[in-house]
N, C-alpha and C positions, 0 to 999 in steps of 0.2 A: 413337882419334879425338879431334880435340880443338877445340873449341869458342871464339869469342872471346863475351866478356861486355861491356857497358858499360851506362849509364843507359837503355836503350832496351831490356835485353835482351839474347836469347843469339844469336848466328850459328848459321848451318846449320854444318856441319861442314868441315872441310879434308878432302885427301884421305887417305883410307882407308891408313892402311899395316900392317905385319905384324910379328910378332916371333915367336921361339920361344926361350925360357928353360927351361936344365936345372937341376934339383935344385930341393930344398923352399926354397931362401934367393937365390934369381936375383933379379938385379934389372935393368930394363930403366932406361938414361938416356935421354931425350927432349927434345929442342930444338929451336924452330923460330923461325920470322920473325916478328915483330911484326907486328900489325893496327893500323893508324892507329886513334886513338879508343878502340881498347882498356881497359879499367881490369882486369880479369882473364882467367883461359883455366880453362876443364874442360876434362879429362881423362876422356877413360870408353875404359871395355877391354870385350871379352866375347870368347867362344870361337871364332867362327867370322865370315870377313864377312859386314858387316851387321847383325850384332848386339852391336854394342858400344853396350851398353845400363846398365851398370855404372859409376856415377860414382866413380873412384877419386880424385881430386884436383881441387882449385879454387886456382889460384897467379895471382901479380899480376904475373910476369917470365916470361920463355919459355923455361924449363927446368924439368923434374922427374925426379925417382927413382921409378920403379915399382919400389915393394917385395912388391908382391904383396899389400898390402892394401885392403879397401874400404870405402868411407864411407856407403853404405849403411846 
């Protein structure tokens, strides 16, 4: 799920999408469309829908690497 940020705060979420990655080193690429006003985007993952609840990443462009780490 991924989030826009700017001076005001965070956005509700975009829509929900899914992935599945094999092996201990997968890594998911992620892009999307710009939000006018924008100044950054979170990133959060979790296991199942609905509960992407795990902030993996905060980036200032509309692309990221899921390497499978968390900032947590």
């Amino acid at each position: 799920m991924i989030t826009a940020t700017d001076a005001q705060g965070e956005t509700i979420a975009g829509n929900e999408q899914s992935a599945t990655v094999s092996g201990a080193q997968g890594t998911i690429n992620l892009s999307w469309s710009s939000v006018g006003g924008a100044t950054g985007y979170k990133i959060y993952r979790g296991s199942s829908a609905g509960q992407e609840d795990l902030l993996v990443g905060v980036v200032s462009g509309t692309t990221f690497s899921d390497q499978g780490v968390f900032v947590r």
